[in-house]
Structures are given as structure tokens and as C-alpha cells.
TIVO-2410 file (N, C-alpha, C; in nm, 3 decimals):
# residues 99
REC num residu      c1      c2      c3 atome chaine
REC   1      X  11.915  10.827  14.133     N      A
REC   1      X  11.806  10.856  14.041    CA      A
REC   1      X  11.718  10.967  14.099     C      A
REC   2      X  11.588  10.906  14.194     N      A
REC   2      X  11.517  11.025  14.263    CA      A
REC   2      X  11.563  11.028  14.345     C      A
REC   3      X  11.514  11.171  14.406     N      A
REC   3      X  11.559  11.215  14.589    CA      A
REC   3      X  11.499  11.113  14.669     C      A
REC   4      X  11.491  11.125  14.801     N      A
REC   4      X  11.415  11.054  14.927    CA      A
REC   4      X  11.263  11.077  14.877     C      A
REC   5      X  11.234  11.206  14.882     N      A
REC   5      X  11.137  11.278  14.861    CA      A
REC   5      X  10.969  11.221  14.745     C      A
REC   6      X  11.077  11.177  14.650     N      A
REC   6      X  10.994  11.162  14.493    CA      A
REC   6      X  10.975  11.024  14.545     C      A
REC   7      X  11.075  10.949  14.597     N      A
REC   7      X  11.009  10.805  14.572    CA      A
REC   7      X  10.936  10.752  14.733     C      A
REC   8      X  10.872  10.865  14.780     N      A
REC   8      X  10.763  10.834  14.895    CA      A
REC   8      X  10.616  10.791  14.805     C      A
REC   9      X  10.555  10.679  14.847     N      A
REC   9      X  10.472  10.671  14.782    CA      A
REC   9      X  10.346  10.770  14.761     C      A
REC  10      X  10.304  10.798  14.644     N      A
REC  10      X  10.183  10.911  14.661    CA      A
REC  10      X  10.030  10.872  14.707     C      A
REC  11      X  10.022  10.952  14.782     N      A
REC  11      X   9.849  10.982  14.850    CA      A
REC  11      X   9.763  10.919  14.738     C      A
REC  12      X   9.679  10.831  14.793     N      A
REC  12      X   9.600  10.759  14.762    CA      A
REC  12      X   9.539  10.632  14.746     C      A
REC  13      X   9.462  10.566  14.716     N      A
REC  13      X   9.469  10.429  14.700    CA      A
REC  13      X   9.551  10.338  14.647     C      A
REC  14      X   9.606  10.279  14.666     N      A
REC  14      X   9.744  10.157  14.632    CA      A
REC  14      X   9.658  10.014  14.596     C      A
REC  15      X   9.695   9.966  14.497     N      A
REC  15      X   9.672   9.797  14.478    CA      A
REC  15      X   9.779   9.724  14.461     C      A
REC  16      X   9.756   9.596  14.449     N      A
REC  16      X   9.857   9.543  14.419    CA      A
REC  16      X   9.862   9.501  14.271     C      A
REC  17      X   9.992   9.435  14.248     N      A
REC  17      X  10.040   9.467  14.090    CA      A
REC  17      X   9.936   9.344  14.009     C      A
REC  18      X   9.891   9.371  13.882     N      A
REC  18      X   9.780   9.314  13.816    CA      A
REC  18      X   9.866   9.156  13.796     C      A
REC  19      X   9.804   9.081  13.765     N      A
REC  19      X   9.868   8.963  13.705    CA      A
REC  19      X   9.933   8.960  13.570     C      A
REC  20      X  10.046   8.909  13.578     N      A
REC  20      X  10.190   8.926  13.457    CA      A
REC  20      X  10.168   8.777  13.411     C      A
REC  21      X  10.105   8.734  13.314     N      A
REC  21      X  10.110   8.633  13.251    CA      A
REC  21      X  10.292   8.566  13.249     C      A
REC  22      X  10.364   8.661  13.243     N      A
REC  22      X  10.526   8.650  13.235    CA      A
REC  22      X  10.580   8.538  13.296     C      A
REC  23      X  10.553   8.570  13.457     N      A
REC  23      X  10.538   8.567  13.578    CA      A
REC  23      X  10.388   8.491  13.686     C      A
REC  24      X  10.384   8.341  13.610     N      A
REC  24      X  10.278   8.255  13.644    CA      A
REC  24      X  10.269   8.226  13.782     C      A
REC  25      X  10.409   8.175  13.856     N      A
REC  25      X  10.437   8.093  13.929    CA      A
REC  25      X  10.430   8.203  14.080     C      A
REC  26      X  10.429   8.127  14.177     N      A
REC  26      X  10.337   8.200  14.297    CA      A
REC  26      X  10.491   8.289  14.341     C      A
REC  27      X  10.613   8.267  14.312     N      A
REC  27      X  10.751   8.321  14.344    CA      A
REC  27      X  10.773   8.432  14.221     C      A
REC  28      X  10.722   8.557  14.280     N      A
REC  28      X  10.721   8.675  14.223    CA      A
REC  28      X  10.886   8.711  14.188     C      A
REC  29      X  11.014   8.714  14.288     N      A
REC  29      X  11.094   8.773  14.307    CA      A
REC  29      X  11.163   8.805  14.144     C      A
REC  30      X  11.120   8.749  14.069     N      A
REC  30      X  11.167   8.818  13.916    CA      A
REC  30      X  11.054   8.926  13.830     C      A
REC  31      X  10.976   8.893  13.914     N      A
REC  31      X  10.855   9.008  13.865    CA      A
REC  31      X  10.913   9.131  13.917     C      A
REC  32      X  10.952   9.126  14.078     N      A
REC  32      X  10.978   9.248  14.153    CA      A
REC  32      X  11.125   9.303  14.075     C      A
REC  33      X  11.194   9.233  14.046     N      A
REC  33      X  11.308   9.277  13.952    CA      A
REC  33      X  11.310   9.349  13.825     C      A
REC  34      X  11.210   9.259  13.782     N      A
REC  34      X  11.166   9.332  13.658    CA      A
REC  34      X  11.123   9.478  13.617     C      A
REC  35      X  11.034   9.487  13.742     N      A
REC  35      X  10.932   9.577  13.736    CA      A
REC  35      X  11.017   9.735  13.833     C      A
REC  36      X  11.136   9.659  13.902     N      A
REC  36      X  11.250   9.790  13.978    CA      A
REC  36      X  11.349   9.799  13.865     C      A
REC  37      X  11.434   9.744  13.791     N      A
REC  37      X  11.515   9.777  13.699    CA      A
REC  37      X  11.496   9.695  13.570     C      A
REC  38      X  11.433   9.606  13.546     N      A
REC  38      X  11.417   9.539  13.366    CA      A
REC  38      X  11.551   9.476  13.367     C      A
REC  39      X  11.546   9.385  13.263     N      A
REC  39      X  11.628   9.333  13.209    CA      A
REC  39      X  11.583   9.269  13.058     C      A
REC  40      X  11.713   9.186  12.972     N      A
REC  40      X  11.663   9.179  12.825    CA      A
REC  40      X  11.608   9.045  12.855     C      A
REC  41      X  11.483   9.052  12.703     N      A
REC  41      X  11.390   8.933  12.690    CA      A
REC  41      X  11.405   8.894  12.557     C      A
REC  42      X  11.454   8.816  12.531     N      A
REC  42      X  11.432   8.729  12.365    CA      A
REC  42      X  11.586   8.757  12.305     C      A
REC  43      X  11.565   8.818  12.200     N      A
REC  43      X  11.670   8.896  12.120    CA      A
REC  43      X  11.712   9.035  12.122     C      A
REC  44      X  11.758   9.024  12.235     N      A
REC  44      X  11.826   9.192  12.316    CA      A
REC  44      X  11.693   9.302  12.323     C      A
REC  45      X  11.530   9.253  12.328     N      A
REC  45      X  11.474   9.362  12.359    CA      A
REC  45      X  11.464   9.393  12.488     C      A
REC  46      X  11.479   9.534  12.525     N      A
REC  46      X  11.454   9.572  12.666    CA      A
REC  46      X  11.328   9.579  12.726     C      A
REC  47      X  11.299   9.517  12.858     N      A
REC  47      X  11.130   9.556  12.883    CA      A
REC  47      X  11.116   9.660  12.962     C      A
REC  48      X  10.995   9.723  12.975     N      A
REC  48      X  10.995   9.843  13.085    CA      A
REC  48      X  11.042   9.791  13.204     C      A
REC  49      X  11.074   9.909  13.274     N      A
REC  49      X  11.120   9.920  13.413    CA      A
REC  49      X  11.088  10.050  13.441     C      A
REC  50      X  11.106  10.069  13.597     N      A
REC  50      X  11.091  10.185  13.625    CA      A
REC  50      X  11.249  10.289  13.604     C      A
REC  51      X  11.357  10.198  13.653     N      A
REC  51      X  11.483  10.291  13.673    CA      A
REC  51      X  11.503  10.338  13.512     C      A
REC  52      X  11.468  10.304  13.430     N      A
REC  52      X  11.532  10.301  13.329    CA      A
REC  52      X  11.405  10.400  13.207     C      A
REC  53      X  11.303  10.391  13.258     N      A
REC  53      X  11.183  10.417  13.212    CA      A
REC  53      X  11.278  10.584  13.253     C      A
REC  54      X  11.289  10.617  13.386     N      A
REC  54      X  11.310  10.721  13.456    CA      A
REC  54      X  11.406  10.831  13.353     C      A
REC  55      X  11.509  10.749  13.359     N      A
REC  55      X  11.650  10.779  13.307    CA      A
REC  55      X  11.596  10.870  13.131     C      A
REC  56      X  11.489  10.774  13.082     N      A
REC  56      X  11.478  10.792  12.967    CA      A
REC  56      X  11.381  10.922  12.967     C      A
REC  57      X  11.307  10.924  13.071     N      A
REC  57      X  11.226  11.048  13.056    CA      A
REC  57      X  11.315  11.162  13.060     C      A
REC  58      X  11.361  11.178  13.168     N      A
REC  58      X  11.481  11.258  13.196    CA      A
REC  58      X  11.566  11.314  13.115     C      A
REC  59      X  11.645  11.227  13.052     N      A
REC  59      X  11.711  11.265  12.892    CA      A
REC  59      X  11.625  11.340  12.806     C      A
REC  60      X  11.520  11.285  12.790     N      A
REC  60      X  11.445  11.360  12.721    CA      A
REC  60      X  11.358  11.527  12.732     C      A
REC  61      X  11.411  11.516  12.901     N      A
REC  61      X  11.368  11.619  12.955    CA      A
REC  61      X  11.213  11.636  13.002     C      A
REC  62      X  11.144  11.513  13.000     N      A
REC  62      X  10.960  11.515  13.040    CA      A
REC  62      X  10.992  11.478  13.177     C      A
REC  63      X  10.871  11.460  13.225     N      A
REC  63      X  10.805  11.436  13.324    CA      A
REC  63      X  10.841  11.286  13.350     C      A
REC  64      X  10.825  11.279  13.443     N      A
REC  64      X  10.876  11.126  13.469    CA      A
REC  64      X  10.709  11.060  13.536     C      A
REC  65      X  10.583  11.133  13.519     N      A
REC  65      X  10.514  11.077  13.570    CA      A
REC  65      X  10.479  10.976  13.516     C      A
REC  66      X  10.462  10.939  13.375     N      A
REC  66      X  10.454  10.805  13.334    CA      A
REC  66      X  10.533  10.665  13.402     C      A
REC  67      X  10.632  10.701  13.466     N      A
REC  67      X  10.718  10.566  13.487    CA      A
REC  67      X  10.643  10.540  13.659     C      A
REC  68      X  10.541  10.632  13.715     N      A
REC  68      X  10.498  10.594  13.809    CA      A
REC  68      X  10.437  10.443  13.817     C      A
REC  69      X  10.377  10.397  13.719     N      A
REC  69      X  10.272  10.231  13.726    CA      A
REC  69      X  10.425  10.180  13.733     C      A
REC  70      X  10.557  10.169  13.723     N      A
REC  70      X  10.658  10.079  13.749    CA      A
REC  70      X  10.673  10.093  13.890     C      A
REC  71      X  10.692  10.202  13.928     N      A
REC  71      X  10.725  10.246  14.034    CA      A
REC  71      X  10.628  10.144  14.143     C      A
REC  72      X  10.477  10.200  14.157     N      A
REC  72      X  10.384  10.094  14.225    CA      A
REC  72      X  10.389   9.972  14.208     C      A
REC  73      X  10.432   9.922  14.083     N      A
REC  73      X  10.460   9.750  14.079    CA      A
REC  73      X  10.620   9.721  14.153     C      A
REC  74      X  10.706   9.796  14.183     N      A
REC  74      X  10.788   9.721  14.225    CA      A
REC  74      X  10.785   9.746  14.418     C      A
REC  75      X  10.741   9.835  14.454     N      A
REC  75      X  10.650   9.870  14.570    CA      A
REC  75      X  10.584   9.752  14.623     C      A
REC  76      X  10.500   9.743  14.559     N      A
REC  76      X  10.411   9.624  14.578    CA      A
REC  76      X  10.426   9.528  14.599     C      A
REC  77      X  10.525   9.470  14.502     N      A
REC  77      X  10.596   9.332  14.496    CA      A
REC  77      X  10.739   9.328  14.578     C      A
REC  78      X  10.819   9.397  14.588     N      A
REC  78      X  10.962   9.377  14.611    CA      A
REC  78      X  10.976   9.406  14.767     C      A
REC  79      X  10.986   9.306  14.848     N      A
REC  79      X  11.028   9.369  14.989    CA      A
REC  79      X  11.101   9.470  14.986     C      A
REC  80      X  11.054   9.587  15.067     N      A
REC  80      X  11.125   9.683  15.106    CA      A
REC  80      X  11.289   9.689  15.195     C      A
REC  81      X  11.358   9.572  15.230     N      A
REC  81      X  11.472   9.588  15.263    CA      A
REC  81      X  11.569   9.599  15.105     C      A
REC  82      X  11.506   9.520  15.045     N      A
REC  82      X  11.590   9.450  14.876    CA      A
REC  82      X  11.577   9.609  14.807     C      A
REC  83      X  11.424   9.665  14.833     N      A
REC  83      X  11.507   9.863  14.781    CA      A
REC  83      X  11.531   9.880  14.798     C      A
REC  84      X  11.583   9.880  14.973     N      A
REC  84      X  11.624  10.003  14.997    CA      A
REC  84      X  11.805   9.957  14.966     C      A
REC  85      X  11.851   9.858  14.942     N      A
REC  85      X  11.961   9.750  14.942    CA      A
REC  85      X  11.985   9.804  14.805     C      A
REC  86      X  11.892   9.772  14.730     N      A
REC  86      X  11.924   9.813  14.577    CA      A
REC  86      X  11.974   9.968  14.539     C      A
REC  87      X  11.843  10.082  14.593     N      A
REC  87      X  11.891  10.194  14.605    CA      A
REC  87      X  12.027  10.236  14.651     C      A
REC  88      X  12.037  10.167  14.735     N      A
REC  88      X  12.171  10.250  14.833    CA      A
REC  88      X  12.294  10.157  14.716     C      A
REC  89      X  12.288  10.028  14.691     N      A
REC  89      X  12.421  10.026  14.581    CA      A
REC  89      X  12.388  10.106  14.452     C      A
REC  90      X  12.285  10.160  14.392     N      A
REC  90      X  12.315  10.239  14.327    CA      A
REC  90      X  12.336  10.410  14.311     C      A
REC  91      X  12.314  10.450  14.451     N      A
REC  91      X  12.411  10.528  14.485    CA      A
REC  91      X  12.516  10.547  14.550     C      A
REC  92      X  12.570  10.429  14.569     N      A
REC  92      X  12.736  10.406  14.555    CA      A
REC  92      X  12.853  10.350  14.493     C      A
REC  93      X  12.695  10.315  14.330     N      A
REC  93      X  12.784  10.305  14.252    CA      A
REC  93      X  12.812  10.132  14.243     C      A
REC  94      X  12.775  10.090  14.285     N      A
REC  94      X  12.788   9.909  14.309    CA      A
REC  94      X  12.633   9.810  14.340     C      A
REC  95      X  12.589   9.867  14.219     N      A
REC  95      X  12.473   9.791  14.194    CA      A
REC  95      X  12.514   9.731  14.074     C      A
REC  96      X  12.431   9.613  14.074     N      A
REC  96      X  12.533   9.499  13.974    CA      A
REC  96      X  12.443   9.486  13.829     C      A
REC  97      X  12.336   9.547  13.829     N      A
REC  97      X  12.268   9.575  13.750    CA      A
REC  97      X  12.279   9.686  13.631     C      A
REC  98      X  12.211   9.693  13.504     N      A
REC  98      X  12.251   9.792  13.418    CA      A
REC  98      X  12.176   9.898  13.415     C      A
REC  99      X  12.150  10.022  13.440     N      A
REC  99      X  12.070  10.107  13.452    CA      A
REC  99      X  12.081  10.212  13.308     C      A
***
């Protein structure tokens, strides 16, 4: 998706991710999923994500700065070994997820 480069976090103040009514229970690890690649909710609707938020800007040819608030929520929430785990199978192609 991005280089090394784009997904360093940017200069400035960082919080952590607001409260997800979704996502009550004190075991985030489907929030952090959510919020790094989405998946479907109800009757095949898709929810935001960042990878996918990305993809779509892209196609479209904009800016991808909007998909940044995904980006900081999965930062925030998702231990950093599980990105960098996630990243690296999806650039080799064996991430088990749908992008």
C-alpha cells in the first residue's frame, strides 16, 4: 500500500482512539482490526478502514489524507508487532484478509 516513509507517524500531538460504542468491552483487539483493514457489518455493508479507505482514494486519484483518522486509530490500538506482521503479509501477498 504505502512506502516505509508515509506510514511514519506525523509530527504532532497523538491521542488515543475516541470511544467506539461498537466496541464496549475492555478487549479492543477487534477495534484494532477494524480500524487497520474493516470488515462487513449487517447485510454486506463495508465499514471504514484505513487499508481500504486508502485503496479507494487512490483509484480515485485524491489524496489519501482523509484516511489518516484510520490510520491513528489503528496505531493507537493495535500492537505494533501485529502491523508490522500484517504489513509484511500483505506485501507478500499472504494476508488473509480482503483489501
Amino acid at each position: 500500500m504505502l512506502g516505509v516513509e508515509a506510514q511514519k507517524p506525523p509530527k504532532g500531538k497523538w491521542t488515543t482512539a475516541p470511544f467506539d460504542p461498537r466496541f464496549p468491552n475492555q478487549n479492543q483487539t477487534r477495534n484494532c482490526y477494524q480500524n487497520f483493514l474493516g470488515e462487513t457489518w449487517g447485510a454486506g455493508r463495508k465499514s471504514p478502514d484505513y487499508h481500504r479507505c486508502v485503496k479507494a482514494m487512490n483509484r480515485r486519484g485524491k489524496s489519501a489524507q482523509p484516511c489518516e483518522y484510520y490510520f491513528r486509530e489503528y496505531r493507537s490500538l493495535c500492537p505494533i508487532s501485529w502491523v508490522q506482521r500484517w504489513n509484511q503479509q500483505i506485501q507478500d501477498g499472504t494476508f488473509a484478509g480482503k483489501i
